[in-house]
C-alpha positions, -999 to 999 in steps of 0.1 A, spaced: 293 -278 -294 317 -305 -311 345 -313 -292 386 -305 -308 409 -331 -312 432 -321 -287 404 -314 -262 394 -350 -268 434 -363 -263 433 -347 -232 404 -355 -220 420 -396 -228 452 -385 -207 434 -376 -177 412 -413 -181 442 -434 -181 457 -417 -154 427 -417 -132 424 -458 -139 464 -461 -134 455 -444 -95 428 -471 -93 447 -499 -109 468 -494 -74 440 -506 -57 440 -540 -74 466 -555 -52 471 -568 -13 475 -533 2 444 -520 22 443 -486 22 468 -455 6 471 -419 16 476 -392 -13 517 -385 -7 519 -431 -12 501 -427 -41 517 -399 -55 551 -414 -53 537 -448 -66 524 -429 -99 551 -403 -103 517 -381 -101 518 -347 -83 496 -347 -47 474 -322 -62 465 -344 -92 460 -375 -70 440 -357 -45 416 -347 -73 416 -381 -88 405 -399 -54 379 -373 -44 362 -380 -80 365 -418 -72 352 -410 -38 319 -390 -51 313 -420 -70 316 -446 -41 339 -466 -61 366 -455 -33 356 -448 3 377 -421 27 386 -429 58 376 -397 82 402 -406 110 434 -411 86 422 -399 58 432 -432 34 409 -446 6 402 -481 0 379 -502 -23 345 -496 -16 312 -510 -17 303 -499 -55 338 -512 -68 324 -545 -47 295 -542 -67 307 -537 -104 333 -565 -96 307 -583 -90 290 -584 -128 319 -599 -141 311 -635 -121 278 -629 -124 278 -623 -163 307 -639 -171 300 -678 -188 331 -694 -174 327 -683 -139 285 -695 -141 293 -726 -154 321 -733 -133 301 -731 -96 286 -762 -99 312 -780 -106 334 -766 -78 305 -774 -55 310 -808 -66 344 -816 -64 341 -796 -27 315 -823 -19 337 -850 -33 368 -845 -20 366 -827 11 396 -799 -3 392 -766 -15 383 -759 -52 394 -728 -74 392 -715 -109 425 -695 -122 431 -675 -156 460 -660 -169 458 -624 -168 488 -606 -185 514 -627 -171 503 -640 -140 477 -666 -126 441 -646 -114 426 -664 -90 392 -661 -95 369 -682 -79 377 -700 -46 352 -727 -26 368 -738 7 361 -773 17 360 -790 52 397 -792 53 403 -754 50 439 -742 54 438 -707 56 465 -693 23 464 -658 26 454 -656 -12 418 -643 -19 394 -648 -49 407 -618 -70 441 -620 -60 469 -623 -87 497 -648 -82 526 -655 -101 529 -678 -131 559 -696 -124 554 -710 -85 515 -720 -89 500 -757 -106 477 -735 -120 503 -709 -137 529 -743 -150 494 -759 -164 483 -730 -183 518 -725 -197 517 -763 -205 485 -753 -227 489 -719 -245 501 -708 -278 537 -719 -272 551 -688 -287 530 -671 -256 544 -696 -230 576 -686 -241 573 -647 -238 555 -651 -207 583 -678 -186 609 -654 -202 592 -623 -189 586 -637 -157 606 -626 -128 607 -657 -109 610 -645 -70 601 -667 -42 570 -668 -26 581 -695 2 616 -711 10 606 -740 -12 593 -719 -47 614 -734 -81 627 -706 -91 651 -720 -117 639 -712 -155 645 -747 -168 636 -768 -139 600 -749 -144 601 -755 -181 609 -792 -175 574 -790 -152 555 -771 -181 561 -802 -207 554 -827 -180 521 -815 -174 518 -814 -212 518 -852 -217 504 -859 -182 477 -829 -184 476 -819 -144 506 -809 -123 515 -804 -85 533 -780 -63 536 -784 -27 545 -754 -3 557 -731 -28 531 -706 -22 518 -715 13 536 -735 37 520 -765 40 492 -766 16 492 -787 -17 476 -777 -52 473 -801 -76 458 -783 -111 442 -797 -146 434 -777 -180 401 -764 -191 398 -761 -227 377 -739 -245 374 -745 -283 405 -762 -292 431 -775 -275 442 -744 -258 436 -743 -218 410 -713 -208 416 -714 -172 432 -740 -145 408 -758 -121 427 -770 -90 419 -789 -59 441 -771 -27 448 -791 7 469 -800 36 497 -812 24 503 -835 53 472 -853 46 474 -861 9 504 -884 -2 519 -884 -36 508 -915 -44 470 -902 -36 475 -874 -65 469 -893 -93 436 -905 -81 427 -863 -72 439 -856 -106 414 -883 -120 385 -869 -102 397 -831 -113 395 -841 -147 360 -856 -148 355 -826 -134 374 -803 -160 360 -819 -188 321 -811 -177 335 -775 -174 350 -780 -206 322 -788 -224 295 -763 -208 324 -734 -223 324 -748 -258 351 -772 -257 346 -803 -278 371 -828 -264 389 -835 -232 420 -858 -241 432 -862 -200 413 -887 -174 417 -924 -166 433 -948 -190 432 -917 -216 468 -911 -233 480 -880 -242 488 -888 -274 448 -884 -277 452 -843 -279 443 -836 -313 469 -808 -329 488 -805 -296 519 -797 -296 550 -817 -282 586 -805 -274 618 -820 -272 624 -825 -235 661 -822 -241 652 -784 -249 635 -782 -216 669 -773 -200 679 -744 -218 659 -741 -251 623 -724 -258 592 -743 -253 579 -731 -291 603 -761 -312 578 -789 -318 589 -819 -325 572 -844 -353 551 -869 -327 551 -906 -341 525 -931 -338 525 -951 -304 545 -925 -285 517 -910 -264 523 -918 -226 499 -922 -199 484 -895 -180 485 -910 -150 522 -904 -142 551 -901 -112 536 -874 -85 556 -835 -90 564 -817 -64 
């Protein structure tokens, strides 16, 4: 028996409001009870309650029998799971976090932009662990993270612009820039130096220092960055971690598809082939989408002044 057209709109409707109730899930909260959700969703307790029994049938959610809350369970674990398993970034991308772990003794991690903040999505702790609070699959925003600045400094600029302009710019930590053109004046730094820095502004006490991977192109695919105590790294030893992240980058880079990796020792950025450059007197107040016509011998070196 074929199915009407309005059947089949319905039948639509009740999808994405089932994956909005899971989409709740997605975040740092543990468990939910039906009335939470139903506020959260604007969803009557009937509908929800429906909704989460389904999800429990199907093991994606589990039910607590004491308080009666769902969480995330062991299939949604499982289905997660594909995506790293499948996914050609996140294969290619183990070794050489296992590498740079060995290396350097810190912590290595793979970010992407999702929407309009930073997914972490791959995380190996080093020796010198500090303990961040923020898990593998855990989103973060774009404007107080190395890896969020660096894959601003590396997207469509159009994008980067819609993105900083969207973003809401709260503080994570007493010491987050939150100031729209200081982090613009960031963005185009780690342009022409191709890594950036930030120090406590999503953990107290822990350092990130973050380079570009490029896919095909000059456009970054995703951020790999090298976290540590920020006691025991000094500015003047990021340079050198930024060298060894870009070796490491550029590998990655080339196991994705990416044919050339303009950033690493003695490299200039004018070396990045169709990439744009802004005026850094826009940086204050303007958009990061006004190039400006680069001249021969302008490039500067990567290797520049440590950012906080």
């Amino acid at each position: 028996m074929s199915t009407e057209p309005g059947d089949r709109s319905e039948s639509m409707k009740s999808l994405r409001t089932a994956l909005r109730v899971l989409r709740e899930f997605g975040g740092d909260q543990r468990d939910f009870g039906v009335a939470e959700l139903a506020e959260r969703c604007g969803i009557s307790k009937g509908q929800i309650s429906k909704i989460l029994a389904a999800f429990g049938e199907s093991g994606l959610l589990i039910q607590d029998p004491q308080s009666r809350r769902y969480a995330v369970g062991a299939r949604m674990f499982a289905l997660g799971s594909r995506f790293v398993t499948h996914d050609r970034l996140c294969r290619e991308a183990m070794p050489t976090m296992r590498e740079l772990v060995a290396r350097t003794g810190h912590s290595a991690r793979l970010s992407v932009l999702d929407g309009d903040d930073v997914l972490y999505l791959l995380g190996i702790e080093g020796p010198l662990f500090i303990d961040t609070g923020w898990r593998a699959g855990t989103w973060l925003p774009v404007h107080s993270t190395a890896a969020g600045r660096i894959l601003l400094a590396f997207m469509e600029p159009s994008r980067a612009d819609r993105v900083l302009a969207r973003a809401q710019l709260r503080p994570v930590t007493a010491r987050t820039l939150t100031d729209r053109a200081q982090i613009r004046k960031l963005v185009l730094s780690g342009r022409s130096r191709g890594y950036l820095t930030q120090r406590g502004e999503t953990t107290e006490g822990l350092g990130v220092i973050a380079v570009p991977v490029f896919g095909q192109g000059t456009l970054a695919v995703a951020a790999l960055s090298l976290a540590f105590p920020a006691h025991l790294v000094s500015s003047d030893d990021e340079a050198d971690l930024a060298d060894i992240l870009h070796a490491s980058a550029r590998v990655l880079s080339q196991r994705v598809g990416g044919t050339v990796y303009p950033f690493g020792t003695r490299r200039q950025a004018s070396e990045i082939p169709m990439r744009p450059v802004f005026e850094p007197d826009r940086a204050a107040t303007g958009s990061l989408s006004k190039p400006r016509r680069s001249t021969s011998g302008s490039g500067r070196s990567t290797r520049g002044g440590a950012q906080r």
